[in-house]
Every structure is written in C-alpha cells, then in structure tokens.
mmCIF file of the N, C-alpha and C atoms, coordinates in Angstrom:
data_MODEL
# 
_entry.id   MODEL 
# 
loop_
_atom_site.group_PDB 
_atom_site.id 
_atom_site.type_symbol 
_atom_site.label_atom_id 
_atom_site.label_alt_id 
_atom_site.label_comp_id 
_atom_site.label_asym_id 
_atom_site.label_entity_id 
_atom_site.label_seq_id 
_atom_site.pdbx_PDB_ins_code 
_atom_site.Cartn_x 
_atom_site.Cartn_y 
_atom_site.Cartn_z 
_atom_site.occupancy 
_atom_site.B_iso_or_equiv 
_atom_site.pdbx_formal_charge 
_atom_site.auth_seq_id 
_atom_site.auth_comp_id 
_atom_site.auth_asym_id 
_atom_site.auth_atom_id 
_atom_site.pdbx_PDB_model_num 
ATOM 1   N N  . UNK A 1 1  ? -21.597 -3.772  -4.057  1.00 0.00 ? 1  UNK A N  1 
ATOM 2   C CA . UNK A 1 1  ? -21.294 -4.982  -3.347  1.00 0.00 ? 1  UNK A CA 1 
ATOM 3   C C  . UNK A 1 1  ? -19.789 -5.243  -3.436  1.00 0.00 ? 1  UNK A C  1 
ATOM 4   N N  . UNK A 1 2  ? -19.646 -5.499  -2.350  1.00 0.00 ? 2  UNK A N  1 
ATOM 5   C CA . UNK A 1 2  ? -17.771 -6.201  -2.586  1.00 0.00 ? 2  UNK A CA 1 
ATOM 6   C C  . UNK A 1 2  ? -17.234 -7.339  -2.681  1.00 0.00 ? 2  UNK A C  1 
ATOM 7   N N  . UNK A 1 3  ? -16.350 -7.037  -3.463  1.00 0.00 ? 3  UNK A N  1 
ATOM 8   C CA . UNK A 1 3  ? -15.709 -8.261  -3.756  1.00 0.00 ? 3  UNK A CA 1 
ATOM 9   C C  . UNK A 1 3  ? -14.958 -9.039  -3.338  1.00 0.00 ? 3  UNK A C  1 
ATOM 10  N N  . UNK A 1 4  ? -15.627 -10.556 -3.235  1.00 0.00 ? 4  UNK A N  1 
ATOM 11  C CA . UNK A 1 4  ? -14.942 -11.251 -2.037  1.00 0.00 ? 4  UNK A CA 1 
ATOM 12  C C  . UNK A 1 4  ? -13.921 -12.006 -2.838  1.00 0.00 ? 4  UNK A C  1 
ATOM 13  N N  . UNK A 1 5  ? -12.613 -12.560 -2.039  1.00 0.00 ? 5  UNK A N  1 
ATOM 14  C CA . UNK A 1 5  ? -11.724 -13.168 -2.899  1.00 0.00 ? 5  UNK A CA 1 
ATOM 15  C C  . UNK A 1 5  ? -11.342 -14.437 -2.233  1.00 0.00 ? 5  UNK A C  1 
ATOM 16  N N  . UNK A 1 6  ? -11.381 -15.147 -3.055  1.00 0.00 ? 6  UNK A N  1 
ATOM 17  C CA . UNK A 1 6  ? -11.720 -16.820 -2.876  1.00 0.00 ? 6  UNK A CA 1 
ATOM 18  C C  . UNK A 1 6  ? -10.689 -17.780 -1.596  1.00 0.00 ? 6  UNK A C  1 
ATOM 19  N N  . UNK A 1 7  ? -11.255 -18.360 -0.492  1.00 0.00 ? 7  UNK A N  1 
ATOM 20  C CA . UNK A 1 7  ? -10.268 -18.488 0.263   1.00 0.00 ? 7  UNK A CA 1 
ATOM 21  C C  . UNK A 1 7  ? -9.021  -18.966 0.287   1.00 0.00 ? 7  UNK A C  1 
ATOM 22  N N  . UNK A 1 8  ? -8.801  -19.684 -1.201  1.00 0.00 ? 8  UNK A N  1 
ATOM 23  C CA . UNK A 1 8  ? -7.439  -20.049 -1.312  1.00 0.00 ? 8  UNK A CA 1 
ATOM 24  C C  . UNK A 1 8  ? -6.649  -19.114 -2.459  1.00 0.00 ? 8  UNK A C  1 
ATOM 25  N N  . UNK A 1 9  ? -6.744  -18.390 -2.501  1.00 0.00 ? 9  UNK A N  1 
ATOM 26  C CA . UNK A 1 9  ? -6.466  -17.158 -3.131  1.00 0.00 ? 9  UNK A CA 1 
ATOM 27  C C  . UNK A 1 9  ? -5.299  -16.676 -2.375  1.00 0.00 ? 9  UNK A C  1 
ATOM 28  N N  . UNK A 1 10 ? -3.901  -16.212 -2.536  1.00 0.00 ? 10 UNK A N  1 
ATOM 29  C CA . UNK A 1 10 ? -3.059  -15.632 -1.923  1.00 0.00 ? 10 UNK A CA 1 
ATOM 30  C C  . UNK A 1 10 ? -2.497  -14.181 -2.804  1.00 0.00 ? 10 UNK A C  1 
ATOM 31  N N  . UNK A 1 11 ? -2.423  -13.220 -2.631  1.00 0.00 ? 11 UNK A N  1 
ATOM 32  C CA . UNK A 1 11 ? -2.269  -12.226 -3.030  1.00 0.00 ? 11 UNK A CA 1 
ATOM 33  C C  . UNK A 1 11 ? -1.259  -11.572 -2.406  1.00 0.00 ? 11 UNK A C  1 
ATOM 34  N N  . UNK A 1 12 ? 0.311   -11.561 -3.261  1.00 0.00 ? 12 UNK A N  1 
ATOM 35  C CA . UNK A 1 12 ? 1.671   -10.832 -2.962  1.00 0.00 ? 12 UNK A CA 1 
ATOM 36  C C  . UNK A 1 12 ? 1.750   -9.360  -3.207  1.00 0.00 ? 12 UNK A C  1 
ATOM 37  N N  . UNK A 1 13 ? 2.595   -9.603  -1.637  1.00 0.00 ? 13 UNK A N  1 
ATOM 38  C CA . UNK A 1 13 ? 3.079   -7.934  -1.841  1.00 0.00 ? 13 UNK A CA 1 
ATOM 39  C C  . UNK A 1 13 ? 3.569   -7.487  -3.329  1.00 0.00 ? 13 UNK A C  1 
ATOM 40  N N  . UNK A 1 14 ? 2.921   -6.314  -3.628  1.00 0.00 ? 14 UNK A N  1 
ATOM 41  C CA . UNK A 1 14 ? 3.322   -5.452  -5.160  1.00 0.00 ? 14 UNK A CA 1 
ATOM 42  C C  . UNK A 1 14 ? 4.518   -4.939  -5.002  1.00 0.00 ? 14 UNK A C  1 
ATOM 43  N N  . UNK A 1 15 ? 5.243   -4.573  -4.144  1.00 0.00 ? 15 UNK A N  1 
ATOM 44  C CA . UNK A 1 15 ? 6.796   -4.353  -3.814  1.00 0.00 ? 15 UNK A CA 1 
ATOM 45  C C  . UNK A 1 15 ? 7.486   -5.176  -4.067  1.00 0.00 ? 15 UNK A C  1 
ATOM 46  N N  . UNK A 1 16 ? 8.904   -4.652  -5.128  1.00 0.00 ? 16 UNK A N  1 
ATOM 47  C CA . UNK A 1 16 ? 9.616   -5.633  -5.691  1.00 0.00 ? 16 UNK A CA 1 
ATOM 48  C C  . UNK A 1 16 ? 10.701  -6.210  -4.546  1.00 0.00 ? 16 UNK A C  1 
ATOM 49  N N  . UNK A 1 17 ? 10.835  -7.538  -4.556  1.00 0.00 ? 17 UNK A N  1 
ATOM 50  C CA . UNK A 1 17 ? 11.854  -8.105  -3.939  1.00 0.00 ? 17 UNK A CA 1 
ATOM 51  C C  . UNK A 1 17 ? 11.172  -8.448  -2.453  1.00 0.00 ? 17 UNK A C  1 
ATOM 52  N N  . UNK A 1 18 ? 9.731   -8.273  -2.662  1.00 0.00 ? 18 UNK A N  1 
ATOM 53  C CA . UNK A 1 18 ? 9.203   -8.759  -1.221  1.00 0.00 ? 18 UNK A CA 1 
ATOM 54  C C  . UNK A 1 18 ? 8.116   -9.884  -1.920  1.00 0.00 ? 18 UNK A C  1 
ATOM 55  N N  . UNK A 1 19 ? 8.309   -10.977 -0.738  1.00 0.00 ? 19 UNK A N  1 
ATOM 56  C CA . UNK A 1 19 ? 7.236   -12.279 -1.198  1.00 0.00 ? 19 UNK A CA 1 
ATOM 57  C C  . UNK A 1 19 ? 5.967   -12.501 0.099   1.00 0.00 ? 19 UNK A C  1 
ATOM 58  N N  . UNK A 1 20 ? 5.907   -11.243 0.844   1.00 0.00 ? 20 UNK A N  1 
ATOM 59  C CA . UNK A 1 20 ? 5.007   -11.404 1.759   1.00 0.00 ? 20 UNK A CA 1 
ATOM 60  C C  . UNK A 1 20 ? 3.307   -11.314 0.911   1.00 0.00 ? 20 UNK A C  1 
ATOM 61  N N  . UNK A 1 21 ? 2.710   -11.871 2.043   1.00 0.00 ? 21 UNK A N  1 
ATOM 62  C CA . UNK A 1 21 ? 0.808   -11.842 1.698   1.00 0.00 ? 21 UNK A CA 1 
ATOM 63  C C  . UNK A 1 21 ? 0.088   -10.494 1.608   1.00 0.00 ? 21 UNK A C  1 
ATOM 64  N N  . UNK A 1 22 ? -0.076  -10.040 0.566   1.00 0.00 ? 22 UNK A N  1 
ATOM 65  C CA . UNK A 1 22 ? -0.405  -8.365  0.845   1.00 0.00 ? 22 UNK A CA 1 
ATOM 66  C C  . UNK A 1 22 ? -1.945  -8.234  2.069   1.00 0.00 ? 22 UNK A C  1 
ATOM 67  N N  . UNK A 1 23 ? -2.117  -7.230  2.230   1.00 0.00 ? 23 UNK A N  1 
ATOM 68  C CA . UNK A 1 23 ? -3.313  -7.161  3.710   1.00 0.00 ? 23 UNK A CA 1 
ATOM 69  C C  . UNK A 1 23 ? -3.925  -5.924  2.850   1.00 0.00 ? 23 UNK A C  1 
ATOM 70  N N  . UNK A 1 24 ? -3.042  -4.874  2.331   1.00 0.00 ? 24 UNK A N  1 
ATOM 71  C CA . UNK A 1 24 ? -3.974  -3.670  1.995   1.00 0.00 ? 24 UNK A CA 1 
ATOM 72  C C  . UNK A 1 24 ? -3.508  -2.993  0.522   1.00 0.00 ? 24 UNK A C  1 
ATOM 73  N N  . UNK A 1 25 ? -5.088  -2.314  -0.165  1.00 0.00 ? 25 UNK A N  1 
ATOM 74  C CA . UNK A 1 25 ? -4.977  -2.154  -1.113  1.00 0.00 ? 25 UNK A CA 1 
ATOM 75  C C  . UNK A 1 25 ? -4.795  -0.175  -1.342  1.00 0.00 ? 25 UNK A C  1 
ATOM 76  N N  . UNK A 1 26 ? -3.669  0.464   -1.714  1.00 0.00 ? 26 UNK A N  1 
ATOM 77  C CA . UNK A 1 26 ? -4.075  1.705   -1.756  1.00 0.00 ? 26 UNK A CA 1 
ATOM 78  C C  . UNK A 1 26 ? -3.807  2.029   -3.011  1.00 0.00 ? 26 UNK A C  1 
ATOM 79  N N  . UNK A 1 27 ? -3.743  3.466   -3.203  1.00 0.00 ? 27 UNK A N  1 
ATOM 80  C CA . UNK A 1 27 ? -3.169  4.032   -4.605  1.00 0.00 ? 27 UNK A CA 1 
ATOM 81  C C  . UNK A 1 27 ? -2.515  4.186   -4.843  1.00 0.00 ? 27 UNK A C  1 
ATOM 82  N N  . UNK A 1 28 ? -1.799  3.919   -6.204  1.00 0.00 ? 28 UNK A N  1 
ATOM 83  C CA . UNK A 1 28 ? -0.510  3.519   -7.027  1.00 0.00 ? 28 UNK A CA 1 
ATOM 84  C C  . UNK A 1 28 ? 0.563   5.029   -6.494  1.00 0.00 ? 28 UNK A C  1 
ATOM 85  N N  . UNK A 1 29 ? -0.261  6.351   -6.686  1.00 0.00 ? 29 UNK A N  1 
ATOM 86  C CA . UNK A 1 29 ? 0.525   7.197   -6.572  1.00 0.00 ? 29 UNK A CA 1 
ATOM 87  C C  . UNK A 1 29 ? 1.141   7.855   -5.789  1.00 0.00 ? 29 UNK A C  1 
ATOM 88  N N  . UNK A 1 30 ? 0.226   7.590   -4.460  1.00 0.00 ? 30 UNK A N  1 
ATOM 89  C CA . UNK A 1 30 ? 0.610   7.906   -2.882  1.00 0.00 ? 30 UNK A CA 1 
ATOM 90  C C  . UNK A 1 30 ? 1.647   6.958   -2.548  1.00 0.00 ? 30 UNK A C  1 
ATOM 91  N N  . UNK A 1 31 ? 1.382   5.772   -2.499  1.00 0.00 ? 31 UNK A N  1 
ATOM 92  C CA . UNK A 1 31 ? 2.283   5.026   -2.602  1.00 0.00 ? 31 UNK A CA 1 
ATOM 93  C C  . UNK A 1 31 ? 4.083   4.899   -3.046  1.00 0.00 ? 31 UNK A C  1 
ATOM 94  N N  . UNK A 1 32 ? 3.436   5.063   -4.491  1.00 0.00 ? 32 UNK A N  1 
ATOM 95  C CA . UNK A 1 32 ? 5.006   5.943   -5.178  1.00 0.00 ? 32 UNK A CA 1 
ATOM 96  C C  . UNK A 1 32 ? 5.645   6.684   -4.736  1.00 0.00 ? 32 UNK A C  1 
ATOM 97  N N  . UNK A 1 33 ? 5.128   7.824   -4.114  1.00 0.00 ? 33 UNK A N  1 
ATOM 98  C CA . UNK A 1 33 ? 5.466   9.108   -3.751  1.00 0.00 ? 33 UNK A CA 1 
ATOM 99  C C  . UNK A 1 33 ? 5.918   8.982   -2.426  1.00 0.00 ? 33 UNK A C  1 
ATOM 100 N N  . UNK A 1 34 ? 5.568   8.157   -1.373  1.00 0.00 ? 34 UNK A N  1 
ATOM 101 C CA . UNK A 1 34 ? 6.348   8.301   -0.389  1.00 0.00 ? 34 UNK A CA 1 
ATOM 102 C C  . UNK A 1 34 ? 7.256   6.752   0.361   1.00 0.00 ? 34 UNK A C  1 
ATOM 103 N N  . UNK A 1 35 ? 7.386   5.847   -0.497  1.00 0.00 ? 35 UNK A N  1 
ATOM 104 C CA . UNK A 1 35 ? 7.968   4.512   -0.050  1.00 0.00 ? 35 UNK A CA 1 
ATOM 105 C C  . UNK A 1 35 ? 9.044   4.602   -1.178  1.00 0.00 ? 35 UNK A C  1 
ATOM 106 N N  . UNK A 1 36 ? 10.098  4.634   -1.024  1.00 0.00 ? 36 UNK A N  1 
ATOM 107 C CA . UNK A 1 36 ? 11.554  4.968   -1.814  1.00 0.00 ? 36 UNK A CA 1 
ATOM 108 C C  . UNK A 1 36 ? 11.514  3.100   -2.690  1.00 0.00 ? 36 UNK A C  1 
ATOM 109 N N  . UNK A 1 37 ? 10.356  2.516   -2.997  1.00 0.00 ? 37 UNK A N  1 
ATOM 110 C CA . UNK A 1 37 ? 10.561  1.096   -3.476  1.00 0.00 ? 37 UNK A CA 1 
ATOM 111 C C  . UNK A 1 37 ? 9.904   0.945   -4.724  1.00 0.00 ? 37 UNK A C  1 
ATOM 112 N N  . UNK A 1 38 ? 10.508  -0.128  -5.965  1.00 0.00 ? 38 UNK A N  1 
ATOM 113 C CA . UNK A 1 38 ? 10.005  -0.021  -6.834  1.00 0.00 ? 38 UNK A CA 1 
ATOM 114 C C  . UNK A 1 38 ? 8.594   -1.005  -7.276  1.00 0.00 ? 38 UNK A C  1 
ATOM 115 N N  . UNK A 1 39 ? 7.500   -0.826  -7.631  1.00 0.00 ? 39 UNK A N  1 
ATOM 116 C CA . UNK A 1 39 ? 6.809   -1.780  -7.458  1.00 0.00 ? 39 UNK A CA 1 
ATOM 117 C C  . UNK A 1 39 ? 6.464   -2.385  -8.286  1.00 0.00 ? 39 UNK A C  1 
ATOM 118 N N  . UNK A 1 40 ? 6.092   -3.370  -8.746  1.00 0.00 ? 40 UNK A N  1 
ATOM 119 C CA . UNK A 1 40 ? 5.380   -4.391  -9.592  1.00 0.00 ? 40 UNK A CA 1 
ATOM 120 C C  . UNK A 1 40 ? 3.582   -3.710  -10.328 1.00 0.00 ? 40 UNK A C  1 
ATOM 121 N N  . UNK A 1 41 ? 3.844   -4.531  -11.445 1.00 0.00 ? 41 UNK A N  1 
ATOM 122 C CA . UNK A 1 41 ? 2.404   -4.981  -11.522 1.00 0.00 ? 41 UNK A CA 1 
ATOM 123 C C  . UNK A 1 41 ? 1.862   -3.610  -12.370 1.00 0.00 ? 41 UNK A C  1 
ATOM 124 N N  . UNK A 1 42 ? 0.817   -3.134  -12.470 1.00 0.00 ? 42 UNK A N  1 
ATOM 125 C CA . UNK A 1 42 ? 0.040   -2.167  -13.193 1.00 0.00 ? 42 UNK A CA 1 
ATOM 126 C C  . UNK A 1 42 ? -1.097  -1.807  -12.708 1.00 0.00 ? 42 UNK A C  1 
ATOM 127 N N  . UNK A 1 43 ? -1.810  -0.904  -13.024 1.00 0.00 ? 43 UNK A N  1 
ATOM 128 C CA . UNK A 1 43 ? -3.001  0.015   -12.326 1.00 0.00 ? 43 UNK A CA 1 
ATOM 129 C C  . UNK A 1 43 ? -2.918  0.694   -11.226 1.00 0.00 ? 43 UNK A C  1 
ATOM 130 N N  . UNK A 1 44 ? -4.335  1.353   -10.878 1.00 0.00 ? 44 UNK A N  1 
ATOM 131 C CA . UNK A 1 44 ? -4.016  2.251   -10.044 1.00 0.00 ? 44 UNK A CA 1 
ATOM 132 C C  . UNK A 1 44 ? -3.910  2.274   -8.858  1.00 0.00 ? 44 UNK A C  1 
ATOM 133 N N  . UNK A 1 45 ? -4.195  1.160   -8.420  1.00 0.00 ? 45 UNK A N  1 
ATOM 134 C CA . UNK A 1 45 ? -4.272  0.643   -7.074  1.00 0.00 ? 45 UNK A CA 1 
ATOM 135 C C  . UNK A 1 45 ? -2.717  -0.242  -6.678  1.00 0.00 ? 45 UNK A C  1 
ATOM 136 N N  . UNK A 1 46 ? -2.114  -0.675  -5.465  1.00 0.00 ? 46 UNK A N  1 
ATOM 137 C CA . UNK A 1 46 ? -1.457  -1.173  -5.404  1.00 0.00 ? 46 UNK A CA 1 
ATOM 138 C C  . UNK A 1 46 ? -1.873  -2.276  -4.360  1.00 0.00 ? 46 UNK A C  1 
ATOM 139 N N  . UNK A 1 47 ? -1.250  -3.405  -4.402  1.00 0.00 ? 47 UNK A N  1 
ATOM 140 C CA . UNK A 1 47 ? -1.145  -4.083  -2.975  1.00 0.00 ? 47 UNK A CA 1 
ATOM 141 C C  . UNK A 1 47 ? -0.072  -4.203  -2.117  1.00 0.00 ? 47 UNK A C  1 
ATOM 142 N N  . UNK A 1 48 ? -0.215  -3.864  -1.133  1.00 0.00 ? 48 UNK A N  1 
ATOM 143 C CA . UNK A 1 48 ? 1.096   -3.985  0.256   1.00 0.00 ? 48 UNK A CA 1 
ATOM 144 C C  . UNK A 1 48 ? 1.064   -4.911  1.417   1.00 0.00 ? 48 UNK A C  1 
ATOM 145 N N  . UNK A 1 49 ? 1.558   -5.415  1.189   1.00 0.00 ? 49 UNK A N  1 
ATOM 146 C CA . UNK A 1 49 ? 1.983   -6.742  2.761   1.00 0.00 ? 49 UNK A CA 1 
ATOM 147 C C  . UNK A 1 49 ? 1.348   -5.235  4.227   1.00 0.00 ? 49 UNK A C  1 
ATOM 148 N N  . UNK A 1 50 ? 1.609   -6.059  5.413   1.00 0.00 ? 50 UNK A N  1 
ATOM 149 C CA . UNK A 1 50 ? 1.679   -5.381  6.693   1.00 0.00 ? 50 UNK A CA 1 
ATOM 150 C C  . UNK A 1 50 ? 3.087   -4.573  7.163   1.00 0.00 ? 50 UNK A C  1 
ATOM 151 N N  . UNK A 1 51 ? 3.841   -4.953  6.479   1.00 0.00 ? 51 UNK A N  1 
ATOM 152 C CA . UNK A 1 51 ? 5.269   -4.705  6.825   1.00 0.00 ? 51 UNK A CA 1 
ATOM 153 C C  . UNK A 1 51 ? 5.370   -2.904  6.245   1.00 0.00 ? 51 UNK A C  1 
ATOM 154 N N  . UNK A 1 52 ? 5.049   -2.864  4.550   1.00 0.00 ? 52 UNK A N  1 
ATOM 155 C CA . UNK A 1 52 ? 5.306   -1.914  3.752   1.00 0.00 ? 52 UNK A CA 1 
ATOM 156 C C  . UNK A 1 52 ? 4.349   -0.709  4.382   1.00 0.00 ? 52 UNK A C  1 
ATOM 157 N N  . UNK A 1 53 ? 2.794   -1.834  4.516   1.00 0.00 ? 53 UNK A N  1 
ATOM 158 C CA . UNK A 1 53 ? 2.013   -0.650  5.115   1.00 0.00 ? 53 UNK A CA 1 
ATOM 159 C C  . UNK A 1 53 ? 2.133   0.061   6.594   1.00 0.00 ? 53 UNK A C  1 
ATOM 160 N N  . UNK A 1 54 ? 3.147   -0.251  7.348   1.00 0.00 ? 54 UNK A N  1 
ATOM 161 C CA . UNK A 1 54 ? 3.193   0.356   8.655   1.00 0.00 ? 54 UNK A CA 1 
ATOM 162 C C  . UNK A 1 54 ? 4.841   1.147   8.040   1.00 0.00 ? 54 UNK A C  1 
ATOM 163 N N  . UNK A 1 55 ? 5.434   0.956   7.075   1.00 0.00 ? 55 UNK A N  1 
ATOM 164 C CA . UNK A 1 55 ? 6.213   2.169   6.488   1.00 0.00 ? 55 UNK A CA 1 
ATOM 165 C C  . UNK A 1 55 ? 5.659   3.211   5.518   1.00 0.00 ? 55 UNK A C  1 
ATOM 166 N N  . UNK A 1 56 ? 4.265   2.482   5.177   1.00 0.00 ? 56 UNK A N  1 
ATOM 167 C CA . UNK A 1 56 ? 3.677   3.925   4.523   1.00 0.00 ? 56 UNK A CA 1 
ATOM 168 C C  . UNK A 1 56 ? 2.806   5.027   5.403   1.00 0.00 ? 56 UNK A C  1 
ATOM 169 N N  . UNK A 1 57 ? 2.667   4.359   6.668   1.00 0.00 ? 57 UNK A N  1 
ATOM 170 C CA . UNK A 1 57 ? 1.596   4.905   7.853   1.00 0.00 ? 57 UNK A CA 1 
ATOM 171 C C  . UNK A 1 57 ? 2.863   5.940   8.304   1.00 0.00 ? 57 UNK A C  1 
ATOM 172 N N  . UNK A 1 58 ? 3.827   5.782   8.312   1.00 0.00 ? 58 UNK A N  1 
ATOM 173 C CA . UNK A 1 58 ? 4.950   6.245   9.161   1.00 0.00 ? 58 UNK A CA 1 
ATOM 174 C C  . UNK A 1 58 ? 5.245   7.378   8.172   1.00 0.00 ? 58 UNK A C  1 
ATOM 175 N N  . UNK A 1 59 ? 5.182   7.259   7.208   1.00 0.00 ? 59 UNK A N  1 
ATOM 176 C CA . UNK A 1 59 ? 5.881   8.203   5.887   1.00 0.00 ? 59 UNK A CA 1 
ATOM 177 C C  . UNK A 1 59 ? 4.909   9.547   5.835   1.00 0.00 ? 59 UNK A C  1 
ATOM 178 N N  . UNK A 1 60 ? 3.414   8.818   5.866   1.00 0.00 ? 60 UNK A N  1 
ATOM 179 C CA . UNK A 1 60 ? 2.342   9.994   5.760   1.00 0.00 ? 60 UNK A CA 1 
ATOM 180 C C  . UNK A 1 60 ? 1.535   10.500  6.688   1.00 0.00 ? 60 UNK A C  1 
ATOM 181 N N  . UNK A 1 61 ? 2.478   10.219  8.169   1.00 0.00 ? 61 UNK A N  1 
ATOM 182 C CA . UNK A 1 61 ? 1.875   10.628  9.470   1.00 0.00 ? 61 UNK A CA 1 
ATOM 183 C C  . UNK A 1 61 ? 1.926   12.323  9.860   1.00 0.00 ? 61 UNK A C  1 
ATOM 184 N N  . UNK A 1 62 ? 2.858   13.091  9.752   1.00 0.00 ? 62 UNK A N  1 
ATOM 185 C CA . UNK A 1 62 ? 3.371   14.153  9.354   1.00 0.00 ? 62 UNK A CA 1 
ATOM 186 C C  . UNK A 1 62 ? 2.127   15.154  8.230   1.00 0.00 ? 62 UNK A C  1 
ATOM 187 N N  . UNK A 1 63 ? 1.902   14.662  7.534   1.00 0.00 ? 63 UNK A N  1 
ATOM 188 C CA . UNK A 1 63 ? 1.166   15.009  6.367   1.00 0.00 ? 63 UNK A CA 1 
ATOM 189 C C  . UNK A 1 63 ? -0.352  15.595  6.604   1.00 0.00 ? 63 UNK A C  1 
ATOM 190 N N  . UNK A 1 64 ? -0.462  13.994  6.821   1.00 0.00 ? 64 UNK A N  1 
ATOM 191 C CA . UNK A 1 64 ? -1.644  13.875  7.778   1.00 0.00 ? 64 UNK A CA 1 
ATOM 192 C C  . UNK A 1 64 ? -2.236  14.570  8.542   1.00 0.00 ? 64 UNK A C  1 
ATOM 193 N N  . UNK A 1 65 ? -1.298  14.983  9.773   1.00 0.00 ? 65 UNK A N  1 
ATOM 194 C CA . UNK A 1 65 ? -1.596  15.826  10.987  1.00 0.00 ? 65 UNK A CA 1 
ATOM 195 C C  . UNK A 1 65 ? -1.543  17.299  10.607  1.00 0.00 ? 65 UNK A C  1 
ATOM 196 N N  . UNK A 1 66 ? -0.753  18.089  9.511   1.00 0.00 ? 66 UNK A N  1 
ATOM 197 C CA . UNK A 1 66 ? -0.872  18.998  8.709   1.00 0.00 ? 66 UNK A CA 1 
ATOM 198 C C  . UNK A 1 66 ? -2.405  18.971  8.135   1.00 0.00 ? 66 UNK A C  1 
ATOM 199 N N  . UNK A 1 67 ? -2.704  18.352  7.494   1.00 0.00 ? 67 UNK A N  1 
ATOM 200 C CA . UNK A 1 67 ? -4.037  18.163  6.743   1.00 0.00 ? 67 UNK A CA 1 
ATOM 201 C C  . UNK A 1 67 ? -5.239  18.381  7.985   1.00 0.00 ? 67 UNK A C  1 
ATOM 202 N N  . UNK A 1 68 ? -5.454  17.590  8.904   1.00 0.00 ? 68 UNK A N  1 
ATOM 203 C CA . UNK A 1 68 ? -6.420  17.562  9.806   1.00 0.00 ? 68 UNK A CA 1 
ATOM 204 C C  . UNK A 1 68 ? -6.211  18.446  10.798  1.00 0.00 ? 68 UNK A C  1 
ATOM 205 N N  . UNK A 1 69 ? -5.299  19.643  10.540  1.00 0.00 ? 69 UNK A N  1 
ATOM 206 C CA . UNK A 1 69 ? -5.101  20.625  11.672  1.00 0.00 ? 69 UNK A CA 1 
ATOM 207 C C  . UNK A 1 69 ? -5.661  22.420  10.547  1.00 0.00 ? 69 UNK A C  1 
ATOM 208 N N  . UNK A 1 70 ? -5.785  21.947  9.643   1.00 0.00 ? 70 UNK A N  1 
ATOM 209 C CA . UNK A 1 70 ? -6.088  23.088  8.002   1.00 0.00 ? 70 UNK A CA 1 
ATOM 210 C C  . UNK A 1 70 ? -4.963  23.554  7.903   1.00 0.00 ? 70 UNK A C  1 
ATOM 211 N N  . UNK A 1 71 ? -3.371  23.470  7.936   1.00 0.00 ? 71 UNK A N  1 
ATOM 212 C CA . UNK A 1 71 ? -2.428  24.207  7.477   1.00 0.00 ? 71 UNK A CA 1 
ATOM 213 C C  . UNK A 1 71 ? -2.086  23.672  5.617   1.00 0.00 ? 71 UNK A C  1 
# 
C-alpha cells in the first residue's frame, strides 16, 4: 500500500540552494552521478523539485536510448 502524505505537508527540493516543492522521488546515486549539484539530507532515495527533474531527464536521455536499443 502507499504512502499517502498529508495534505499540508510540503516537501523541499533535496538540492542544495534550491527552496522549490519537490514532485519526484529517485535514487540517491543516479542522481549524484549525473546532476553536477550537491544535495542535502540522507538515504537512498532523493527528492527533486520539477525544475532539477527535467535536468535529470535531459542528462540520462542519451543513456537511455543506448540501453533500450541493447548497445
């Protein structure tokens, strides 16, 4: 079952020096590995605003299309 989070609940971007509303949750290490930013917080998961996540979509688009083509 998932976990719902309470409607007045606001949850910040994990990227340091950003105060936006995070939207998505991925992993600490993918993350690391391709957004040149330092982040906050602990575990393995991270949270990212909309902003960070359409620079991490952009970072691992390339990758991606490698992966889903078998090279």
């Amino acid at each position: 079952m998932a976990r719902e989070r309470k409607s007045d609940e606001i949850i910040i971007c994990e990227v340091s020096n950003c105060d936006n509303e995070s939207t998505r949750s991925l992993s600490r290490k993918k993350v690391d590995k391709e957004l040149n930013h330092s982040l906050t917080g602990s575990g393995s998961k991270v949270k990212i605003c909309k902003e960070h996540y359409k620079e991490f979509k952009k970072a691992t688009k390339k990758e991606k299309k490698l992966d889903s083509l078998g090279w």
